[in-house]
KOLVO-947405 format. One record per residue (C-alpha): residue in one letter; x, y, z. Coordinates in steps of 0.05 Angstrom, whole numbers, plus 5000, padded with zeros to 4 digits. Layout:
# KOLVO-947405
AXYZ
...
# end
This chain:
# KOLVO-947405
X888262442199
X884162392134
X880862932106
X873562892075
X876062952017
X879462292019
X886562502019
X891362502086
X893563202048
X891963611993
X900063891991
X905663441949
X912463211969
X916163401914
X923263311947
X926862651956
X923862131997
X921061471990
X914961341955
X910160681964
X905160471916
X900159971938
X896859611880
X892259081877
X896358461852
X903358191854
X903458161774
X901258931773
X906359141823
X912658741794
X910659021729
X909559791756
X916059721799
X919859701738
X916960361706
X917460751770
X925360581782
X928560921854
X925261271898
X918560831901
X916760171932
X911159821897
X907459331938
X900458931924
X895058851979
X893458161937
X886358421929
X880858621978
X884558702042
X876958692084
X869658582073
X862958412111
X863057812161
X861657122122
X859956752179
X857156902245
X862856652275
X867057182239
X862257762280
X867158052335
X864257812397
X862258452429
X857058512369
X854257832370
X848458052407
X845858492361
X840658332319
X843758562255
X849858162264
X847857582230
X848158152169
X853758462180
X850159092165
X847159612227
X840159672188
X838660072253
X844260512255
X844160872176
X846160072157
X852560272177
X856859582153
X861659302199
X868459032164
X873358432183
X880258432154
X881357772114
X886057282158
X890257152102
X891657952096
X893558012166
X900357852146
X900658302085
X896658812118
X902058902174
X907658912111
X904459492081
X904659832155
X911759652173
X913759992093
X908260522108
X912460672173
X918860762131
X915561222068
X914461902059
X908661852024
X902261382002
X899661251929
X893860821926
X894760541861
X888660061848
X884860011792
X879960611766
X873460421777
X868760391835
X871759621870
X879260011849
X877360561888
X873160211949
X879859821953
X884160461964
X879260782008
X879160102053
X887560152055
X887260772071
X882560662130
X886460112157
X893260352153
X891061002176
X897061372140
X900962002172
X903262082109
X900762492045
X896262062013
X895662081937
X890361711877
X893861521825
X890561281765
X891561011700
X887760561649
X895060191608
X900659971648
X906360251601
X911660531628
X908461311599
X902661301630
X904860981696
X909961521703
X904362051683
X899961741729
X905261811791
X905962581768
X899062701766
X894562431821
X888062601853
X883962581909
X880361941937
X873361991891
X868261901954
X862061851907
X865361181878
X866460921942
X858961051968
X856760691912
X860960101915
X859360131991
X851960211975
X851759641933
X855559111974
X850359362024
X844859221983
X847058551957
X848658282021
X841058502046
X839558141987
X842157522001
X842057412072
X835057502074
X831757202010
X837156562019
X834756302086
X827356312051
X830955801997
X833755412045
X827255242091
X822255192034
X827154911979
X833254572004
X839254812043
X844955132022
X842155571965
X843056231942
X839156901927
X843057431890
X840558051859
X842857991790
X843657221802
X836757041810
X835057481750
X839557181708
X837256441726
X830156701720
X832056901645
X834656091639
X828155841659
X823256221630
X826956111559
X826655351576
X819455441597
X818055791531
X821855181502
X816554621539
X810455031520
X813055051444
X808754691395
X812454571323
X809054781260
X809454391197
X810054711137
X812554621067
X815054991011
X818655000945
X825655000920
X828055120849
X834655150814
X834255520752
X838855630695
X840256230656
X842755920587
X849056470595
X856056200591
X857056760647
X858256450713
X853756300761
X850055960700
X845355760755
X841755930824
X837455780872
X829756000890
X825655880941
X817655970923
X814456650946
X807856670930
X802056300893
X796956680852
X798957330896
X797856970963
X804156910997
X806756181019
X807756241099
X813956061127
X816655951200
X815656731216
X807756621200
X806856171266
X806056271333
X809855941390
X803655381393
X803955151327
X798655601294
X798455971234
X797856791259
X798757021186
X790556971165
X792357111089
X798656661086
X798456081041
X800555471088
X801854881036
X802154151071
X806753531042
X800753290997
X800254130963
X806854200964
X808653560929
X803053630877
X804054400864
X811454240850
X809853760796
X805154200764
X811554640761
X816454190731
X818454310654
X814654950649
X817355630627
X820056120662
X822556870662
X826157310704
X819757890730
X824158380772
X831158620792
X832959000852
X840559180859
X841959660920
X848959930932
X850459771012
X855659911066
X858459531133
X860660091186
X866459761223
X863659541300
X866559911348
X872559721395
X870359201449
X867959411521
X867458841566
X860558531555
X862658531474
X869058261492
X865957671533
X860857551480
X866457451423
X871357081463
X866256681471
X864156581397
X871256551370
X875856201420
X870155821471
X871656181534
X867556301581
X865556971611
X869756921678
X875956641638
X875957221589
X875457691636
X882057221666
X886457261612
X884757981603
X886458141668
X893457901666
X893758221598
X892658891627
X897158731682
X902658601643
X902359181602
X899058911542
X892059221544
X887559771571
X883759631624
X879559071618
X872959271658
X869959891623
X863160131584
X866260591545
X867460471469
X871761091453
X879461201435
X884561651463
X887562141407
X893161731419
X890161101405
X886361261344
X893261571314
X896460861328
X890560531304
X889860861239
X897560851221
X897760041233
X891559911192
X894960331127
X901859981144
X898259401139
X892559531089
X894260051050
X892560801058
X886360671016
X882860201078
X883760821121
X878261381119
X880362151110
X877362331184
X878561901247
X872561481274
X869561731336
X863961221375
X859861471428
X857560971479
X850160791484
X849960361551
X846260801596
X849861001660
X855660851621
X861860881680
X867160451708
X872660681654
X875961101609
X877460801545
X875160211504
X878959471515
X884659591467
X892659421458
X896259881501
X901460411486
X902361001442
X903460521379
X900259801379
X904859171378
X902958621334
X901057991362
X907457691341
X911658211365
X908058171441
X911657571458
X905257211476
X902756481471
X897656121480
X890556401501
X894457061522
X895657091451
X889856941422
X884957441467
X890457981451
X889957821376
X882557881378
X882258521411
X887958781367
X884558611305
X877958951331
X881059551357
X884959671283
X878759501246
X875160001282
X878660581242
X878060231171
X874060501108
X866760141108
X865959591071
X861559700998
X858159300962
X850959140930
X846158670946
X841158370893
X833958140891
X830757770831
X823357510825
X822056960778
X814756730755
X812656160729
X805455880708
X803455200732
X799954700686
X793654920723
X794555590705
X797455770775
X802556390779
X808156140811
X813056730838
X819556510867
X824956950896
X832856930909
X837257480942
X845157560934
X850957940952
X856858180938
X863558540963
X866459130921
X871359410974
X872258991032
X874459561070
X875359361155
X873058641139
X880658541102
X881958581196
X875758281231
X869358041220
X864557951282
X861457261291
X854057031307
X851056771361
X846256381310
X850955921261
X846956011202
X846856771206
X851056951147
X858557291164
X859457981133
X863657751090
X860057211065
X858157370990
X852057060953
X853157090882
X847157140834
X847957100764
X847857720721
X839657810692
X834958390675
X827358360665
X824057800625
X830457400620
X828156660599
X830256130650
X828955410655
X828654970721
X833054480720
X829554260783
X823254430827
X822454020897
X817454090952
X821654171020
X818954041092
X820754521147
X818554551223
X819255161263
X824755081313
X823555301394
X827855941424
X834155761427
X837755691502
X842056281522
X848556191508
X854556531564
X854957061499
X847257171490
X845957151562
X851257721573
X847658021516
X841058071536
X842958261610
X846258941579
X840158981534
X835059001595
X840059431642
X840658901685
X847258881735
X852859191711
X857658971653
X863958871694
X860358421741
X857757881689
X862357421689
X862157161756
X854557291755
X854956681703
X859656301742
X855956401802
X849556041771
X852755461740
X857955301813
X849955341842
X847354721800
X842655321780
X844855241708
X848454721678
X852054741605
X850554261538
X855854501493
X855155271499
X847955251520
X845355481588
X840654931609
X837155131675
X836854481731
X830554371762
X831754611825
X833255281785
X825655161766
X823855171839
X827755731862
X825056151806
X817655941830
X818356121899
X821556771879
X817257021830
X810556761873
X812457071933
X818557651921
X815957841848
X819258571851
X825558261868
X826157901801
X822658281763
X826958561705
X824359261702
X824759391780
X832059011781
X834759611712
X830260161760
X834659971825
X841160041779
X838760681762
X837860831834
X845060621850
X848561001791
X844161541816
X847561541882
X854361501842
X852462171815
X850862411881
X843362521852
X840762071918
X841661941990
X844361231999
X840861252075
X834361352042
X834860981989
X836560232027
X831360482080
X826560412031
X829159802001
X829459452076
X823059802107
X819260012062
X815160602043
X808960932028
X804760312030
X810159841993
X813159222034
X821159252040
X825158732044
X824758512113
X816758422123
X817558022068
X822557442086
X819357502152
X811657342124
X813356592097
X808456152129
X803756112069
X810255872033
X807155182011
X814054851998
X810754241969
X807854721914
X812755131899
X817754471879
X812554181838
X810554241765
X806153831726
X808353511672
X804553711600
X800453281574
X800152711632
X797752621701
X805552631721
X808953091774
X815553341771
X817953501843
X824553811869
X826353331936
X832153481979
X835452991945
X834553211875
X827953181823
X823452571804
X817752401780
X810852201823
X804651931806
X799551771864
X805451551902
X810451201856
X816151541847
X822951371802
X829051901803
X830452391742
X836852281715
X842652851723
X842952851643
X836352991630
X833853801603
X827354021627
X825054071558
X826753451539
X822453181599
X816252891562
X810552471581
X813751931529
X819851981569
X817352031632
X813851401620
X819851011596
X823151211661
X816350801698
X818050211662
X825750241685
X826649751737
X825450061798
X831949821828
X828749511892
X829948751865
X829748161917
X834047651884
X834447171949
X836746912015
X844446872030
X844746212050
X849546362115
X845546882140
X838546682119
X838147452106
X834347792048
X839348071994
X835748611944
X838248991888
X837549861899
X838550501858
X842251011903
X843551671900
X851451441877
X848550821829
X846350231838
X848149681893
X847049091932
X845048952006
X842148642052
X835048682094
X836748572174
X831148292217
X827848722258
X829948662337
X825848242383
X820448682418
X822048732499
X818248252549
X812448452581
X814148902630
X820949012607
X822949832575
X825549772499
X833250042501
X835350582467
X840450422418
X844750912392
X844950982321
X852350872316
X851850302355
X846049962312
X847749362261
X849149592202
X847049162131
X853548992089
X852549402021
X856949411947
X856749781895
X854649411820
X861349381784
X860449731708
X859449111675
X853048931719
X845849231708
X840549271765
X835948761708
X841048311698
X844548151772
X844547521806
X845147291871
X850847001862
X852847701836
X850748051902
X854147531949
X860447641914
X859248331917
X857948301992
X864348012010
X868248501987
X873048652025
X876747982014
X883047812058
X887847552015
X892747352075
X898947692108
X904348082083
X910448152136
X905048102197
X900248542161
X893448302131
X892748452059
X885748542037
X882248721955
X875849131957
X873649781917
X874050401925
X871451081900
X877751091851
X877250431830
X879549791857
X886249631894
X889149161947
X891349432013
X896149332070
X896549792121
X897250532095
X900250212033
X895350091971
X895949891901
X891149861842
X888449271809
X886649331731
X879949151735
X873649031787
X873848341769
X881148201793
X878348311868
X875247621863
X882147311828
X888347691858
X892847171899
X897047411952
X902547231910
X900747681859
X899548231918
X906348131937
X909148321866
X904448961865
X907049161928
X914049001905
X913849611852
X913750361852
X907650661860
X905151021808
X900151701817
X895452111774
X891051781725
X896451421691
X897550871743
X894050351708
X896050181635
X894550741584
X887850531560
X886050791483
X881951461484
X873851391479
X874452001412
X879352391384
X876853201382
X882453581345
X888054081368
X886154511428
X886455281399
X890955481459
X896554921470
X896454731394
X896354011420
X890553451407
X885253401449
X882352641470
X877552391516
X878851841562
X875151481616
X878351701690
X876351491761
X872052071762
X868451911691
X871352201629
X874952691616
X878753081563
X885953231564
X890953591511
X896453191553
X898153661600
X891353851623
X885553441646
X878953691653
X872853241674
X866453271634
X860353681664
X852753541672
X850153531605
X856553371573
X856752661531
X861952351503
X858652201439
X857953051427
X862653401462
X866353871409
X872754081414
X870954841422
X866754531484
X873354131507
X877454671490
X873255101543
X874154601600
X880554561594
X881655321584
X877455401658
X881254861693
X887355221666
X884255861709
X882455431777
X889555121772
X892855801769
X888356181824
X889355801885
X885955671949
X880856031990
X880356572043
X878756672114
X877357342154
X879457662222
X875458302245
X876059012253
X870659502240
X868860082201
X868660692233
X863061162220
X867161822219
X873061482167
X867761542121
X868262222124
X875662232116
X877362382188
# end
């Protein structure tokens, strides 16, 4: 049996015998296998072999009664959890036992951090090995450190697995409580999370800052001066600084509603501006002041995994989740460290390899005297061992790896990070020069331009980071200002009055959102990435171009939370319970007392429970509607999606449309829309009422049934089931038809559909359209037809010759039809990227690829950094397969203790 300390054995088998390894993935163990050689059997458990029930159906039956079953979680019982083994594991979990039977001993070989080591404690518990069981650990798969690793393992860490434990505990609490709340005062089928939520709340309340945002106008000066030197630059650029000592405000001098919070500022309108500047024109001027300062760029330090994400995401357009992807099967194929780590330090090792490549490179003078040692400063700082860098006791060069593709490029990046990270600074000195002028009204005039330049380039020669912001200078950008001292004479060769507005916050990109979660110690770093996911699959969060746009229903959830579960997204208590968990890591706190708390409550303070169970002054109306600024307008957040409502008109929001972009002007012109409820007649056959609607899946046509007869006097009124009830004959406009423009005629064609062309070898052949477009049918057998119109034209003789050909699949079935833009080459398969109208809508495609456009994606403004992205994720879905169902077994109280 186990001991407490998590190992069947604290002895070694050092004589001959077989060996397994159990890792986590069939990539890992294929590429492990081949280090270890005879003797050892590597195996995967293909990931999590058991978790908490995800259904009630999934509860064994003799706990169904319970009243903590619907949580999976004994709250009453030290919230004991109860487990179910994954029904798609059974199979590999009764592998592993048969090669379990057969081995000598057990080395759990999953990754080193606290999932990697809940995952080796839950194979150990349900293999229940007789065997010595051993921890073996390693942060590169290369064939050094895997055979160090085997030579050198420890003991099951216990403390890691609490804390994973303790927070699956505490996340499930989390959601199966706070959800249901969603789902009766919201709409069904939402989610709470504990970092989710957060993170969405962070969305919305930068879009609400972005609604309440008031511009500021403001103007200012610009003038290009020359030096009369034949040294180049001859000539630069100034913008104005002050006027008669009073400084000229600019966009930092206004608040967020448009007024001026700098009292002494200057703030010049069009008219000033415009008049001042000609009062400058043709007058002298002369250089007043010259500031050079020598300056240095320390290298940034090697990338953990939120600095990772955030790059990949700058440079190549990935997302979060399909960084962390590629980096995975990086690692796993011996190419990197280990991906999932808050650590920023080197091995000895690594630094050596480091600083040797960057002089082979470089040049010994790029490389400092004294290696580079960074010390991490993410508090709690765990999970890892090393910073994200290339693996091995001397780097490969991303041409000698091998790799292609995206593989290639996320290697390349860290590569170049990790070898910059032991360069020289850079050097260099930046420059500031004041120029004054006086007006013809006697007006000092004092303008102001700053430069820099680059004496040693020093680690910027291997990487330079990028910038969320676009117009944020690179490091190595230089700004070269010509060469002046004190009283120099200049002359403008031109002085213009320029009009500026001050710009909103901008929306959270996946990079500044990962940013600012680290910044406020919110969820940990390795987790991120499907946080992120998580909110956009939701409709919590939708993208336009990299921007995070929040959905309304995001604006709803985040209402109802923060009105009636404030703590639980508030972002100091959320970084205070992360403390509390890391503190349990450290075995500094009592899990037991610590999700008592959390559930119950204490000393006064509500837990979690008495408040899902308190809802009934939960107005849901409320808490889904939001007035709109600056009308008598409500948004509201209906089961089927947001509209608009004034004193009981309504008209639907459309998908595309951002909250902040949601303005009274707009809101009005989506009033004056037609409101899609258009009678345009009587079908003559049926003498029935045809009208014109705007669905919830576009626009259509149908017809309005007469009401039954009411019984005789005397007589009950049958109940009709609903299925059996006559149904009104509907169709769906075709794209060439508008709501405002359809006629009758229209709709009665429309209404016809399907047509019956005739028979086909005893089988009626029929046209009519369908959700991918429209085709002719016989039987099972279907073809397509070119075009809507064709179902009004197509003969059966022309049905016959369809029918006669092959049939073709995939989007290509109809004639190739000419791209709607050309984007450029996508980055990973180096071929061009188009977008083309599918069945679906449109989509963009490199050929081999296709990826559908998202909400808040346009054809007119995709980029090809945005296409490039959709394509890289659909890569990811394509390559990770299907889903996963559960069987049961539970947890046993005392294998927590090792017995």
């Amino acid at each position: 049996m186990p001991a407490k300390n998590g190992t069947a054995s604290s002895g070694r088998n050092n004589g001959a015998g077989t060996r397994l390894v159990i890792v986590e993935s069939p990539a890992k163990a294929k590429t492990i296998a081949g280090y270890l050689g005879r003797g050892y059997i590597v195996e995967s458990s293909i990931g999590h072999i058991r978790d908490l029930p995800g259904s009630a159906s999934e509860v064994p039956a003799k706990y169904k009664g319970e009243p903590w079953a619907k949580l999976g979680v004994n709250v009453e019982h030290d919230f004991e959890p109860l487990y179910v083994v994954n029904t798609d594991k059974r199979q590999q979990v009764a592998k592993l036992k048969k090669l379990l039977a057969e081995a000598d001993e057990l080395y759990l070989a999953t990754d080193e951090d606290r999932e990697g080591e809940a995952i080796a404690w839950h194979l150990q518990d349900v293999l229940k090995p007789k065997v010595p069981v051993h921890r073996m650990v390693f942060n590169e798969i290369t064939k050094d450190a895997i055979q160090r690793a085997a030579a050198n393992p420890r003991e099951l860490n216990m403390r890691l697995v609490d804390a994973q434990e303790t927070r699956r505990i505490l996340d499930r609490l989390y959601g199966y409580e706070v959800s249901p709340v969603l789902w009766k005062k919201v709409m069904p089928k939402l989610s709470a999370g504990r970092v989710q939520s957060v993170a969405t709340r962070l969305v919305v309340e930068r879009e609400r800052e972005r609604i309440a945002f008031v511009p500021a106008h403001y103007w200012d000066i610009a003038a290009q001066f020359d030096t009369g030197k034949d040294e180049e630059p001859t000539a630069f650029k100034a913008g104005l600084i002050s006027v008669d000592g009073k400084r000229v405000a600019q966009g930092r001098d206004f608040a967020s509603d448009g007024r001026l919070k700098t009292k002494d500022a200057l703030h010049l309108d069009e008219a000033a501006a415009r008049a001042l500047a000609e009062r400058l024109r043709e007058r002298p001027y002369s250089v007043k002041s010259v500031e050079r300062k020598p300056y240095t760029r320390k290298p940034y330090p090697p990338f953990r995994t939120t600095t990772l994400q955030q790059e990949a995401s700058r440079k190549l357009s990935f997302s979060a989740k399909y960084t962390m992807s590629v980096a995975q099967k990086l690692y796993e194929n011996g190419f990197i460290t280990y991906m999932r780590t808050d650590s920023i330090t080197l091995s000895e090792t690594a630094i050596t390899a480091a600083r040797r490549q960057a002089a082979s490179l470089f040049g010994g003078e790029y490389v400092p005297d004294k290696p580079r040692v960074y010390a991490s400063k993410v508090k709690n700082a765990q999970e890892a061992h090393e910073a994200i860098r290339p693996a091995g006791e001397s780097f490969r060069t991303p041409a000698e790896t091998g790799l292609s593709g995206d593989q290639f490029r996320l290697y390349e990046l860290i590569w170049k990070r990790t070898i910059a990270s032991q360069m020289k600074d850079a050097a260099g000195q930046s420059v500031s020069i004041r120029v004054t002028g006086v007006s013809t009204q006697n007006e000092t005039a004092e303008f102001g331009a700053t430069g820099k330049t680059i004496t040693f380039y020093g680690f910027l020669k291997a990487y330079v980071e990028s910038a969320d912001d676009p117009s944020t200078d690179r490091d190595d950008q230089e700004r070269r200002l010509p060469n002046l001292t004190e009283n120099d004479p200049l002359s403008a060769l031109a002085v213009d009055a320029e009009g500026h507005s001050t710009r909103p916050p901008a929306r959270y990109t996946e990079a500044s959102l990962v940013k600012e979660l680290e910044e406020r110690e919110i969820g940990r770093p390795s987790t991120y990435a499907s946080i992120i996911g998580t909110i956009l699959d939701r409709g919590y969060v939708f993208k336009k171009g990299t921007a995070l746009v929040p959905s309304f229903l995001a604006f709803a959830v985040v209402n109802l939370l923060e009105q009636h579960f404030g703590n639980l997204v508030d972002y100091d208590f959320t970084a205070h319970m992360e403390d509390g968990l890391d503190e349990i890591a450290r075995g500094e706190a009592e899990r037991v007392r610590w999700l008592t708390r959390f559930y119950f409550g204490d000393n006064g303070e509500e837990g979690l429970k008495d408040l899902t169970e308190d809802i009934g002054d939960i107005d849901a109306k409320g808490i889904s509607s939001f007035p709109l600024k600056g009308s008598d307008i409500m948004v509201r957040v209906g089961r089927y999606g947001p509209y608009l409502d004034r004193e009981g008109e309504r008209v639907n929001i459309p998908e595309d449309i951002a909250p902040d972009e949601l303005t009274a002007d707009k809101a009005e012109e989506l009033f004056a829309q037609p409101s899609g409820d258009r009678e345009l007649g009587r079908d003559p056959q049926t003498g029935h009422t045809i009208v014109a609607k705007s669905g919830r899946f576009g626009p259509y046509v149908t017809e309005i049934l007469p009401e039954a007869a009411p019984p005789a006097e005397g007589e009950k009124k049958k109940r009709t089931k609903k299925a059996d009830a006559p149904k009104p004959r509907t169709g769906s406009l075709f794209k060439s038809m508008s709501l405002d423009t359809i006629t009758l005629d229209d709709a009665l064609k429309l209404l016809s559909l399907p047509r019956t062309l005739g028979e086909l070898d005893g089988e009626p052949v029929t046209a009519q359209n369908g959700r991918f477009g429209p085709y002719i049918k016989r039987g099972t057998d279907s073809r397509s037809l070119g075009s809507e119109e064709d179902l009004f034209t197509v003969t059966l003789e022309k049905a016959k010759e369809l029918f006669a050909q092959p049939k073709q699949r995939g989007r290509g079935r109809a004639a190739a039809a000419a791209p709607l833009r050309e984007l450029g080459d996508d980055p990973a398969s180096k071929k061009p990227v188009v977008v083309k109208e599918g069945r679906f809508g449109p989509y963009v495609t490199d050929g081999e690829t296709n990826a559908s456009l998202r909400k808040g994606d346009e054809v007119e403004s995709i980029t090809i950094q945005r296409a490039a992205e959709l394509l890289a994720e659909r890569r990811e879905k394509v390559a990770a397969g299907g889903g996963k169902k559960k069987t049961t077994t539970r947890r046993r109280t005392s294998a927590k203790s090792g017995s």
